[in-house]
DRENDOLUM-155044 format. One line per 5 residues: for each residue x, y, z of N, C-alpha, C, O, CB. Coordinates in nm, 3 decimals, always signed. Each point is the difference from the previous one (the first is absolute). Glycine has a CB too. Example, Ala and Ser with C-alpha at 12.3 -4.5 7.8 and 13.67 -1.06 7.14 Angstrom:
REM DRENDOLUM-155044
+1.319/-0.569/+0.780/-0.089/+0.119/+0.000/+0.090/+0.120/+0.000/+0.104/-0.002/+0.066/-0.293/-0.115/+0.059  +0.154/+0.222/-0.197/+0.082/+0.119/+0.006/-0.077/+0.109/+0.073/+0.051/+0.111/+0.017/+0.067/-0.174/-0.232
***
This chain:
REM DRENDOLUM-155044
+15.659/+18.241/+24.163/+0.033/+0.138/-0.031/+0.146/+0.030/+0.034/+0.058/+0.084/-0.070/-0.296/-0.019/+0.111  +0.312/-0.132/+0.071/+0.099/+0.047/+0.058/+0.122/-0.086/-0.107/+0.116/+0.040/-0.013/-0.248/+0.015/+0.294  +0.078/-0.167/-0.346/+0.076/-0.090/-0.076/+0.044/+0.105/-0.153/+0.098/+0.013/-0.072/-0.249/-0.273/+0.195  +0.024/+0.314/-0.115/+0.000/+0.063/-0.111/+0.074/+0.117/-0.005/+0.074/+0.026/-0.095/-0.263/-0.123/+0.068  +0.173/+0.177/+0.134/+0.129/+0.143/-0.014/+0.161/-0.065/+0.041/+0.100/+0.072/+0.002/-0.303/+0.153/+0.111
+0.205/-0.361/-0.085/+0.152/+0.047/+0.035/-0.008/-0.100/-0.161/+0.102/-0.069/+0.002/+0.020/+0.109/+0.351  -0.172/-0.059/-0.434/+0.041/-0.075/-0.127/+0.066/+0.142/-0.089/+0.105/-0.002/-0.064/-0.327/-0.232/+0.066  +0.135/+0.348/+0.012/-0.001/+0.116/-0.068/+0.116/+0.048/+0.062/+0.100/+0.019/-0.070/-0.341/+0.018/+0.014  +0.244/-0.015/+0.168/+0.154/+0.044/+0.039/+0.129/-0.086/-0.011/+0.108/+0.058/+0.010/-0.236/+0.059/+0.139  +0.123/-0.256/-0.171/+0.112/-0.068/-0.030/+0.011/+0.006/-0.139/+0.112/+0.004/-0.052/-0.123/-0.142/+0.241
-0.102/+0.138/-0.264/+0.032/+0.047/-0.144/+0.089/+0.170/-0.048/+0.085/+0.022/-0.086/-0.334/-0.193/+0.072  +0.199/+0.241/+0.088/+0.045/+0.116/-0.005/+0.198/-0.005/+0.061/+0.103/+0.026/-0.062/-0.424/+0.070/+0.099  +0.305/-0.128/+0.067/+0.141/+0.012/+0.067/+0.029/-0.058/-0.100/+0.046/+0.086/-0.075/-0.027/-0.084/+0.317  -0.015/-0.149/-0.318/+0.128/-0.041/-0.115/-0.039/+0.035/-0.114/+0.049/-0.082/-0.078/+0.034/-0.107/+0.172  -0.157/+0.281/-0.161/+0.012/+0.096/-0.104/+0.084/+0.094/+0.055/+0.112/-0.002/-0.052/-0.323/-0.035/-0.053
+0.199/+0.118/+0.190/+0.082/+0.131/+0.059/+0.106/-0.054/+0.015/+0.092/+0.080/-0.018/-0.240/+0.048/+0.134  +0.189/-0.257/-0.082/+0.162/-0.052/-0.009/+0.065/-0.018/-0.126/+0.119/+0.026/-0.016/-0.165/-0.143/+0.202  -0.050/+0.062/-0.297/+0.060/-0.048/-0.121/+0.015/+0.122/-0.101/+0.063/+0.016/-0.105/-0.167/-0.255/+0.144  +0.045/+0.295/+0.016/-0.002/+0.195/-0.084/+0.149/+0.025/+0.005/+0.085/-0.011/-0.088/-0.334/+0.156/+0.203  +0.259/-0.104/+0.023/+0.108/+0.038/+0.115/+0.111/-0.060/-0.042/+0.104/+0.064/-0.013/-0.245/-0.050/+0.207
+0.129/-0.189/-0.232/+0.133/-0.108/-0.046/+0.023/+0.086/-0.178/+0.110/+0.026/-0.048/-0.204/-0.352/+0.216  -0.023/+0.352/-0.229/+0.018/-0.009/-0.131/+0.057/+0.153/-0.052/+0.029/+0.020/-0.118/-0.227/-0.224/+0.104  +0.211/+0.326/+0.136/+0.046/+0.132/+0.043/+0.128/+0.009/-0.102/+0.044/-0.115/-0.007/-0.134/+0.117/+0.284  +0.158/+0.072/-0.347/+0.117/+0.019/-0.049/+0.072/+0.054/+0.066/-0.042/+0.116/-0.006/-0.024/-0.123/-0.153  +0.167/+0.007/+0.237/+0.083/+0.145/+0.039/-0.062/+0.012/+0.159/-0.105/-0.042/+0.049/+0.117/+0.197/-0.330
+0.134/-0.056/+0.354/-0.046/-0.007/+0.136/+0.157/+0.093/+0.015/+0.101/+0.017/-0.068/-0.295/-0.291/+0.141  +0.147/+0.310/+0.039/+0.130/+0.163/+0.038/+0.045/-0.077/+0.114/-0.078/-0.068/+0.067/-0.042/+0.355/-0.120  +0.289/-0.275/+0.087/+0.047/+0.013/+0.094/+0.066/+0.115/+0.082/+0.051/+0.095/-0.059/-0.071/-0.279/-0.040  +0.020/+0.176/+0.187/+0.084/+0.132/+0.056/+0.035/-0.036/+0.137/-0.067/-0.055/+0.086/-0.056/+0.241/-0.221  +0.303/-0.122/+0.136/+0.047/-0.051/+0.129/+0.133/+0.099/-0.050/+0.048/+0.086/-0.073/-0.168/-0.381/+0.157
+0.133/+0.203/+0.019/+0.198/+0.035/-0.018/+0.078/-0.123/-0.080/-0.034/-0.118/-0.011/+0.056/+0.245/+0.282  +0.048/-0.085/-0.302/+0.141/-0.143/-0.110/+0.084/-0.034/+0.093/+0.101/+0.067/+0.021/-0.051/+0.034/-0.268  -0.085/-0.227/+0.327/+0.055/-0.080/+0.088/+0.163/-0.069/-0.107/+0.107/-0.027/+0.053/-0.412/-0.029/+0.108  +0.282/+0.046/-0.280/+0.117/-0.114/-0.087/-0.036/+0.064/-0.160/-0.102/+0.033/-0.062/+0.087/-0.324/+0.240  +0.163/+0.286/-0.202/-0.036/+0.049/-0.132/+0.100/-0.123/-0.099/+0.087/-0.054/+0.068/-0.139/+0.369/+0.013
+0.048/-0.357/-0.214/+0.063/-0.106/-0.062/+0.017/+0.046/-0.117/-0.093/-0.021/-0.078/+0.014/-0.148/+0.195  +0.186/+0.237/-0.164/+0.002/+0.076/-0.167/+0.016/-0.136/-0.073/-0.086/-0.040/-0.078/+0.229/+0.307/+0.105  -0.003/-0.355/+0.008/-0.030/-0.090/-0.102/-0.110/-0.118/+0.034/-0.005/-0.091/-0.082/+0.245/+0.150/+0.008  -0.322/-0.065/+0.181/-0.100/-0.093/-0.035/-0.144/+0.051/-0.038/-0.107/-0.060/-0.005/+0.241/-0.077/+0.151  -0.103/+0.251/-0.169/-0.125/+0.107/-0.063/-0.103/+0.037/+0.089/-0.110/+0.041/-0.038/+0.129/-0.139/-0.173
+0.036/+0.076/+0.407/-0.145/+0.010/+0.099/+0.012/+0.101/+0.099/+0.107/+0.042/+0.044/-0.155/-0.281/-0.054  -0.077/+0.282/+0.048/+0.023/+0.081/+0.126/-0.093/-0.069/+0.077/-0.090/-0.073/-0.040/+0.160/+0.302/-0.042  -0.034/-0.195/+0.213/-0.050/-0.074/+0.111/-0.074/+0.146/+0.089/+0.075/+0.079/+0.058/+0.145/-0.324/-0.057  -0.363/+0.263/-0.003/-0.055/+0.085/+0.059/-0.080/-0.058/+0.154/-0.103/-0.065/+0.019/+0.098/+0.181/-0.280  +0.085/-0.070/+0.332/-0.076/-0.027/+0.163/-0.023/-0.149/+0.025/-0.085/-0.053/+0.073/-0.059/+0.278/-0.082
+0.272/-0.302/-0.097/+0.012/-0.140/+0.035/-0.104/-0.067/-0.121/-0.048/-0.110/+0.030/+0.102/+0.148/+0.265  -0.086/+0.009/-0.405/-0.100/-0.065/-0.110/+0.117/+0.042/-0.101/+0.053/+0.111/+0.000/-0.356/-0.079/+0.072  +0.339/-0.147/-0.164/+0.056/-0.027/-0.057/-0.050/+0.048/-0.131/-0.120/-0.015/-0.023/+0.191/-0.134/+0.184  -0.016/+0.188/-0.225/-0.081/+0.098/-0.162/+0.117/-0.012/-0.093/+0.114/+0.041/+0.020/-0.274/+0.187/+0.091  +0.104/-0.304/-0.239/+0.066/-0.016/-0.119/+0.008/+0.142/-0.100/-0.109/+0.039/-0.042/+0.026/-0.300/+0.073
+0.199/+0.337/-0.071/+0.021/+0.103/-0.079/+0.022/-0.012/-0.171/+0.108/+0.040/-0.045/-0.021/+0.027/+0.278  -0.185/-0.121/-0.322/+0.078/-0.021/-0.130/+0.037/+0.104/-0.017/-0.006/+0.098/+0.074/-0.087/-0.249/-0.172  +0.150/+0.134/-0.034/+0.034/+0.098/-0.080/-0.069/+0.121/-0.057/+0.071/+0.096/-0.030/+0.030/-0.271/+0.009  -0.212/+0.181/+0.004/-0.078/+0.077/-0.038/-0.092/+0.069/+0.089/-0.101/+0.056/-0.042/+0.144/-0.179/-0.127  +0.002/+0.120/+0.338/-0.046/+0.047/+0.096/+0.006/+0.149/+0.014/+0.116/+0.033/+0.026/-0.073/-0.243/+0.048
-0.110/+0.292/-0.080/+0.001/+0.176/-0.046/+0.085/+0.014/+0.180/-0.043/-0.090/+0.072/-0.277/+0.192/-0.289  +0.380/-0.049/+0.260/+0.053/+0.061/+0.113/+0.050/+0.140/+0.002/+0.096/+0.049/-0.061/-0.052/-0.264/+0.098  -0.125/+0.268/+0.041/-0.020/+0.148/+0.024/+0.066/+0.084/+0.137/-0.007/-0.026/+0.120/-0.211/-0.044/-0.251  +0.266/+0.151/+0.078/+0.083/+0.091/+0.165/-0.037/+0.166/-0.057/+0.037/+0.065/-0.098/+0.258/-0.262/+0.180  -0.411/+0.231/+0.064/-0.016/+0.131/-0.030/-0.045/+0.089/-0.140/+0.021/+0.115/-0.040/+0.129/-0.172/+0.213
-0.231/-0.076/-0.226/-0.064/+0.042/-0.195/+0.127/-0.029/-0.079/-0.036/+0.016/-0.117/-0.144/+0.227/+0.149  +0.266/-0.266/-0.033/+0.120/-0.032/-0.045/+0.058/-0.136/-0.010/+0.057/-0.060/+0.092/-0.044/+0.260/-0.020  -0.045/-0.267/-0.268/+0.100/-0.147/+0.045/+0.072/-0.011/+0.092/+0.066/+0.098/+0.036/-0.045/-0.129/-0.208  -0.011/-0.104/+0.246/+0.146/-0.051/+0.091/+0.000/-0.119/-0.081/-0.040/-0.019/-0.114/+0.035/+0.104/+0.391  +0.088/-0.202/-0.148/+0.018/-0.099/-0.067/+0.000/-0.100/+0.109/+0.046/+0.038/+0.107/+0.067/+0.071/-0.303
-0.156/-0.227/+0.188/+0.022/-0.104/+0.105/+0.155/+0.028/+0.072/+0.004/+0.009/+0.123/-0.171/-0.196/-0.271  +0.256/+0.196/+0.092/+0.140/+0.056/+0.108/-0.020/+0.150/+0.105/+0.073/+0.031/+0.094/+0.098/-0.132/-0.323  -0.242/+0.147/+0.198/-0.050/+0.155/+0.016/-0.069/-0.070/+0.150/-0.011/+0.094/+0.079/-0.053/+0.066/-0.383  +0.013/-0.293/+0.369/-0.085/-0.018/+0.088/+0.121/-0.058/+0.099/+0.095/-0.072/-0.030/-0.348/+0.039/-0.115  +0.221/+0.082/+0.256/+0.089/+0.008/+0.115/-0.051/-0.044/+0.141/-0.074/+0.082/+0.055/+0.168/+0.098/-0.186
-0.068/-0.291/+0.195/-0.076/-0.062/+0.109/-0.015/+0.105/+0.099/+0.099/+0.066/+0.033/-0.018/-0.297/-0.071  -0.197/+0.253/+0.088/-0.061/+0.124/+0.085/-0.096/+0.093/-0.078/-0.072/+0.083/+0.057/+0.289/-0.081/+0.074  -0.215/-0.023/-0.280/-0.078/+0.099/-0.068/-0.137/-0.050/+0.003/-0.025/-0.117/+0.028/+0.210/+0.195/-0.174  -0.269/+0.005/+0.120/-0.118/+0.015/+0.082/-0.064/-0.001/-0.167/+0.029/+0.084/-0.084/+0.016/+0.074/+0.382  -0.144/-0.281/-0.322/-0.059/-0.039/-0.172/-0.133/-0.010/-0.015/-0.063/-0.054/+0.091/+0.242/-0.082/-0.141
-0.248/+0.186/-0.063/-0.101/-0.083/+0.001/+0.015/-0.038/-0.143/+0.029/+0.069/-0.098/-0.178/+0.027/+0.288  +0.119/-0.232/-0.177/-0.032/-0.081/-0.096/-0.111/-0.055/-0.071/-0.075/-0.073/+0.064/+0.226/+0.062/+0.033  -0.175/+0.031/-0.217/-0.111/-0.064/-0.068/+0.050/-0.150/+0.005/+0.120/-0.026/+0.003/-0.201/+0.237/-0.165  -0.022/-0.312/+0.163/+0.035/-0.175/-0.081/-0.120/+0.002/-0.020/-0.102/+0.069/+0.005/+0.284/-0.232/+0.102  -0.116/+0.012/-0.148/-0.069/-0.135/-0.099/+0.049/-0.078/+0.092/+0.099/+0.025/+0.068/-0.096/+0.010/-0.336
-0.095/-0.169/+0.275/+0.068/-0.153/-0.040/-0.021/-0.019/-0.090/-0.074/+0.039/-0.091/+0.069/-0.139/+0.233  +0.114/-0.003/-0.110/+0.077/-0.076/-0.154/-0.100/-0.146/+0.008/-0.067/-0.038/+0.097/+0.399/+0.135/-0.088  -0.314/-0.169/-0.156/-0.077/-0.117/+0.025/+0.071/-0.083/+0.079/-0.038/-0.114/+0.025/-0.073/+0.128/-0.220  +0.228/+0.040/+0.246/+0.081/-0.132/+0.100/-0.037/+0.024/+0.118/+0.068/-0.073/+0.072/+0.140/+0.038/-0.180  -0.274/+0.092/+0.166/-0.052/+0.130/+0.116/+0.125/+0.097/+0.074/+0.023/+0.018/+0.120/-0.236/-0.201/-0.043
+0.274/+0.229/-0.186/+0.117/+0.058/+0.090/-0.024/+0.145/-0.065/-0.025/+0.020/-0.119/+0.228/-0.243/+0.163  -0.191/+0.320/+0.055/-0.051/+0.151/+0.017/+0.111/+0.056/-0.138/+0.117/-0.036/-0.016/-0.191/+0.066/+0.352  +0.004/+0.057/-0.412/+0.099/+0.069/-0.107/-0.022/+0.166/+0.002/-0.110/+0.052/-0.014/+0.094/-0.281/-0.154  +0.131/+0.298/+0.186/-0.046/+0.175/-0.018/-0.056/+0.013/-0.131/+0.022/-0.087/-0.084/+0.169/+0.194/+0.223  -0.253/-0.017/-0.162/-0.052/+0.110/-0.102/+0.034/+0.069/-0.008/+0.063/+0.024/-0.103/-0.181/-0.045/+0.101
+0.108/+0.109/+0.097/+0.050/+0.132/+0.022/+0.076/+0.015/+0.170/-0.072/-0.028/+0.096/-0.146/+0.120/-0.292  +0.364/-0.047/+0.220/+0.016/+0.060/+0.119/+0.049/+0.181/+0.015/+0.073/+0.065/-0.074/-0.020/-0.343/+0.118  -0.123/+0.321/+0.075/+0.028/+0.098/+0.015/+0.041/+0.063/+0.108/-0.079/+0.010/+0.093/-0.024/-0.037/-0.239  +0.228/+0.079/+0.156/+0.117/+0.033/+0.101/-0.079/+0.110/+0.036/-0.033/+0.097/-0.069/+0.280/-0.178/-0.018  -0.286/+0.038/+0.275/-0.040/+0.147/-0.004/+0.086/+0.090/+0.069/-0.037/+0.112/+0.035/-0.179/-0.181/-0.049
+0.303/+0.034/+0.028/+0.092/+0.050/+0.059/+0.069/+0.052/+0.167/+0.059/+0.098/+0.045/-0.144/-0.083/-0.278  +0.048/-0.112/+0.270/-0.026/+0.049/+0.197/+0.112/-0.164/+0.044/-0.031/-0.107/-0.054/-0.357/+0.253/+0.105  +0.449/-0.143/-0.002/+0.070/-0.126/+0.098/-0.019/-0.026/+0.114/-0.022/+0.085/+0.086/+0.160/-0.060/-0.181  -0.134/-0.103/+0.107/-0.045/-0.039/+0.158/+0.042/+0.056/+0.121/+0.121/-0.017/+0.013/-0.131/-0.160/-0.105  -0.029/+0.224/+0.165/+0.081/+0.085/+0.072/+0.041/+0.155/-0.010/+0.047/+0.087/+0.073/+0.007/-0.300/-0.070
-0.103/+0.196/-0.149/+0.072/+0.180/-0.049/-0.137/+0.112/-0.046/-0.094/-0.027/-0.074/+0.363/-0.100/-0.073  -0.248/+0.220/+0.200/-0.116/+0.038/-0.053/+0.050/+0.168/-0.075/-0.082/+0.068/-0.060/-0.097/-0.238/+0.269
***
């Protein structure tokens, strides 16, 4: 019997993982430790995040622009991984607070 519930629970835990792996999308939020206009990245609370081109970036309901992001600004970020596993924005949004400043 006891063989038998942890079969059901080890089955369960790696479905609930492979769900979880197969998840689209995931939010970050921190502060912008590094920002890289020409290598297209921002660096949030030390996680490294790829910006294409077609990344929507928002300040206060109002387009900005990846130059518009300023180390200390306070983000949250939508991603993806990429099939290379390297983190890509979707969407960022300036919320406008710096570190230190309120």
């Amino acid at each position: 019997m006891n063989r038998t519930k942890l079969g059901v629970f080890v089955t369960t835990f790696l479905l609930i993982l492979g769900l979880s792996a197969c998840a689209t999308g995931d939010q970050v939020k921190g502060y912008v430790t590094g920002v890289s206009v020409a290598n297209r990245t921002v660096t949030v609370d030390g996680q490294l995040i790829h910006v294409p081109q077609n990344t929507r970036v928002t300040k206060g309901g109002t387009p900005a622009a990846l130059q518009d992001i300023m180390i200390g600004n306070r983000v949250s970020v939508r991603t993806d991984k990429a099939s290379d596993g390297s983190v890509q924005a979707k969407a960022i949004l300036l919320l406008g607070v710096e570190r230190g400043k309120k």
